[in-house]
N, C-alpha and C positions, 0 to 999 in steps of 0.2 A: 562272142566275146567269152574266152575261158577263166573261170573266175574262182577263186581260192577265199575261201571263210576259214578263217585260221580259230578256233575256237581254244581257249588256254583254263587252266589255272594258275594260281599265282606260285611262284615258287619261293615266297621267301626274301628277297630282293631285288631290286630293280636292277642290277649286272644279271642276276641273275634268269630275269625275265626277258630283257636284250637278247639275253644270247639263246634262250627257248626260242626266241619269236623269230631271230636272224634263220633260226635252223631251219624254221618251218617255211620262212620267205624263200630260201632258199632251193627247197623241195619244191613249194608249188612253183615258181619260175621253173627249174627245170623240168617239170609236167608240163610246161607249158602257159600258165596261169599269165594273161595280160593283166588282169586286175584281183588284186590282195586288198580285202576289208581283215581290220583286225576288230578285236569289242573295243567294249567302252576301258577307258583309262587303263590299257593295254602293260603299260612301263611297271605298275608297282601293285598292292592292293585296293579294294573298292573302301576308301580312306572315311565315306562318308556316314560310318555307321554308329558315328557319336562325333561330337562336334569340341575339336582343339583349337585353338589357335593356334599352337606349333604345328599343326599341319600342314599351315599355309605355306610353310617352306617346300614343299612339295614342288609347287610353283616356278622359285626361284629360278629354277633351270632352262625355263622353256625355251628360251633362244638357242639354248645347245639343244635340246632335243629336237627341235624341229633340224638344223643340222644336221642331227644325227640321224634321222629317218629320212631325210631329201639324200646323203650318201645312200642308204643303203636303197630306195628306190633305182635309183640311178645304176648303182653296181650289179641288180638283179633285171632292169630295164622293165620294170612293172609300173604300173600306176596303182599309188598305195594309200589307202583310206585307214588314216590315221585317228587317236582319241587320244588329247592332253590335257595338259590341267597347263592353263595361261593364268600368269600373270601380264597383264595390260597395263597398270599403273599401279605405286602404293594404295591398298587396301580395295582394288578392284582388280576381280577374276573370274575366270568364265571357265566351263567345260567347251572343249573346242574342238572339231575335227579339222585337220589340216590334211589338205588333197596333194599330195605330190605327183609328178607326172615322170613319163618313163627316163627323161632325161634329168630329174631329181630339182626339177624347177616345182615350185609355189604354184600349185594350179588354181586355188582357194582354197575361203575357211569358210566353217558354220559355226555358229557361238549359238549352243542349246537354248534352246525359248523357252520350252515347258520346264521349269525347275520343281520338282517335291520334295515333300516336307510331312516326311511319317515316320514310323517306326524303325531305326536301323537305316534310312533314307535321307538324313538331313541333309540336303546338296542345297536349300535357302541357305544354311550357312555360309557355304564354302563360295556357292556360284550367282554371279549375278546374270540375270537373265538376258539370252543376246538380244545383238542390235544390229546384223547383217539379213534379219528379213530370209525369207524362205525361198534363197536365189541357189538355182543349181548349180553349179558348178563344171566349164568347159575342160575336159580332158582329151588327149588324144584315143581314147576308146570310147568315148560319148559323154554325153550332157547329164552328170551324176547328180539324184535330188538327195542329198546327205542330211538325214534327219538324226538325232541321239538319243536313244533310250526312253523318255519318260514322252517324247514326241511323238511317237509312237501310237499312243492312244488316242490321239486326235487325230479326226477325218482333215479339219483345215488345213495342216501342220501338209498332209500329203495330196491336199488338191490345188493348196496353193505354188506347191513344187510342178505338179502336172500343168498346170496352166501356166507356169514357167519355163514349159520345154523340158523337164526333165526325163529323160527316158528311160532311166530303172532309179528305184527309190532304194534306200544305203538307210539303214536302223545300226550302227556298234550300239551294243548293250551290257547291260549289268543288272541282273535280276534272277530272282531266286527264292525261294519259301524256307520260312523259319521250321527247324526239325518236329516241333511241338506242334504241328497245324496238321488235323485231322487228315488222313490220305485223300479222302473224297475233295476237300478245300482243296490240297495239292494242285489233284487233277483239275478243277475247275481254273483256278487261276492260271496252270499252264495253257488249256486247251482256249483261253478268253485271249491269253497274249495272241496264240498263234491265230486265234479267228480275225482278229480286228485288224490285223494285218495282210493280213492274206483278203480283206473287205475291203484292203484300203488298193489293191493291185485289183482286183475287180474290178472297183469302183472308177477307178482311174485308167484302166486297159494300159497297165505299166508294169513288169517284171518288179519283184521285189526282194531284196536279201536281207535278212537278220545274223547278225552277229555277236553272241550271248556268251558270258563270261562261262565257267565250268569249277567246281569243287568247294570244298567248305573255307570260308571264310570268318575266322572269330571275332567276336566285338573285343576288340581288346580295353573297355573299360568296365567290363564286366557287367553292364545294366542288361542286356541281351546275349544268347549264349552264339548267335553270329546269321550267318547266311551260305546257305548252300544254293550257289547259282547250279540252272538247272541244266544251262548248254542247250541243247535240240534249237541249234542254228540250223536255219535252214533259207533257201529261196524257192521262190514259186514263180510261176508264169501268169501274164496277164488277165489268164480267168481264174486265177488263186490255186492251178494245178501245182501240186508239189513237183519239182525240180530237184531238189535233194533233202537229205535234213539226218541232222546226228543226233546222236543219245548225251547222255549227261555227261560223258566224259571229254578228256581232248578229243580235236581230233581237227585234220586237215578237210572240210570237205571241197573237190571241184566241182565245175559244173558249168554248163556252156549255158550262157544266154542269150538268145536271140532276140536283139533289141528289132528289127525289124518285124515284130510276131506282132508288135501292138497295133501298127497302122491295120492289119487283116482284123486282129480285134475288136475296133473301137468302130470299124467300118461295118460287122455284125452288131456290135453292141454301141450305139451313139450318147451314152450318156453324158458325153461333153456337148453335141449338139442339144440335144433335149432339156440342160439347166434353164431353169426361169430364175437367170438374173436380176429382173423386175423385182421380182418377189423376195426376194433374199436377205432384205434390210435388218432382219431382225436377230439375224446372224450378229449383229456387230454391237449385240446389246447382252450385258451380262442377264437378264432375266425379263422375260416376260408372264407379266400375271394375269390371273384367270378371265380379265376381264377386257384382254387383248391391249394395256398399257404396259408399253415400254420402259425397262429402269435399265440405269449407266451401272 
């Protein structure tokens, strides 16, 4: 499966970023690309880095943009892994990826689970946490486990996808380090993103792709001086082999995945035969104390 991670900055406006992104769908289609991931909230800026209410209008549109990306899937004949900002009903909203297929049909959504709430990160405001459960999603180039950005950090998030049949796990992202954060911080927080993901295609003997925003982005309320997303998208292969990966800037990367490579994997490495389901109960409890009692 030839697979196109379109990695962006933002330019300035949402016409403006359309038409960035149509150029680059367009390129990787003609390479060849059956499947295009774009990052996280692809159309405009990473909005979340101080908390409006006139932001929510952001939203408003979602019914034409999903239109307008199920077109252009369809005119490029890709299956395309979209990131929007839904509105769902007055004063409920969700970050959302919408899966279009190569004939520009609704293949599913995922409404983001893990939501954060830190510094320059406020998405508790904007997004309420989904409620479509960790189900892969059927396209005609396979069974996509579509997870968003802060989902990422959880092993659940992407074992409960592999034990849903998914056959390569899908991260769009939006993340990046403040200018003022020592060099050495830098590197440790990029090199953590990239491990735990790459633990999580291990873990699960499943291809994985990340799709990470790229360039500096200002807080425009002035309490923070912004975010500079780091880009270095990239996918790996079922034992966490790197398959490609970019540097901080744009960039188109391809890259063939062979979803067929995990059943030889998991057959060398059985860690889905091998869980003690039995044992696992304590998973579904936010805290266990030293004295081996469980709290909700």
């Amino acid at each position: 499966m030839k697979t196109a991670l379109i990695q962006q900055r933002y330019t300035g406006t949402k016409e403006s970023m359309r038409e960035a992104t149509l150029q680059r769908i367009a390129k990787a289609a003609k390479a060849g690309a059956e499947l295009v991931v774009l990052q996280e909230l692809h159309q405009g800026p990473y909005f979340c880095q101080f908390e409006s209410t006139d932001l929510f209008d952001l939203a408003e549109s979602y019914e034409e943009d999903v239109a307008f990306w199920a077109k252009t899937a369809q005119k490029h004949g890709v299956v395309l892994v979209s990131s929007l900002f839904e509105k769902r009903a007055p004063g409920l909203y969700h970050n959302t990826a919408v899966v279009f297929d190569k004939d520009g049909s609704i293949a599913g959504r995922y409404r983001k689970m893990h939501i954060p709430d830190d510094p320059g990160f406020y998405e508790k405001f904007y997004f309420t946490p989904g409620d479509l459960g960790f189900t892969p999603v059927d396209t005609s180039v396979g069974r996509l486990g579509v997870l968003v950005c802060w989902d990422q950090w959880y092993p659940e998030a992407a074992r409960l996808m592999a034990l849903a049949g998914a056959q390569v796990l899908i991260y769009p992202t939006a993340i990046g380090w403040f200018d003022d954060d020592p060099n050495d911080e830098k590197a440790r927080q990029l090199e953590a993103w990239i491990t735990v993901q790459r633990g999580h295609a291990v873990a699960n003997g499943l291809p994985l792709i990340a799709v990470n925003r790229a360039g500096f982005e200002k807080d425009e309320s002035g309490v923070l001086k912004g975010i500079r997303f780091w880009g270095n998208s990239f996918a790996c292969g079922p034992q966490g082999e790197f398959l490609a990966r970019a540097g901080e800037e744009e960039e188109i990367l391809l890259v063939e995945i062979d979803l067929k490579r995990s059943e030889t994997v998991r057959r060398w490495w059985p860690f889905l035969r091998d869980r003690r389901i039995d044992a696992y109960g304590g998973l579904l409890r936010r805290f266990i104390d030293q004295s081996g009692q469980t709290t909700t």
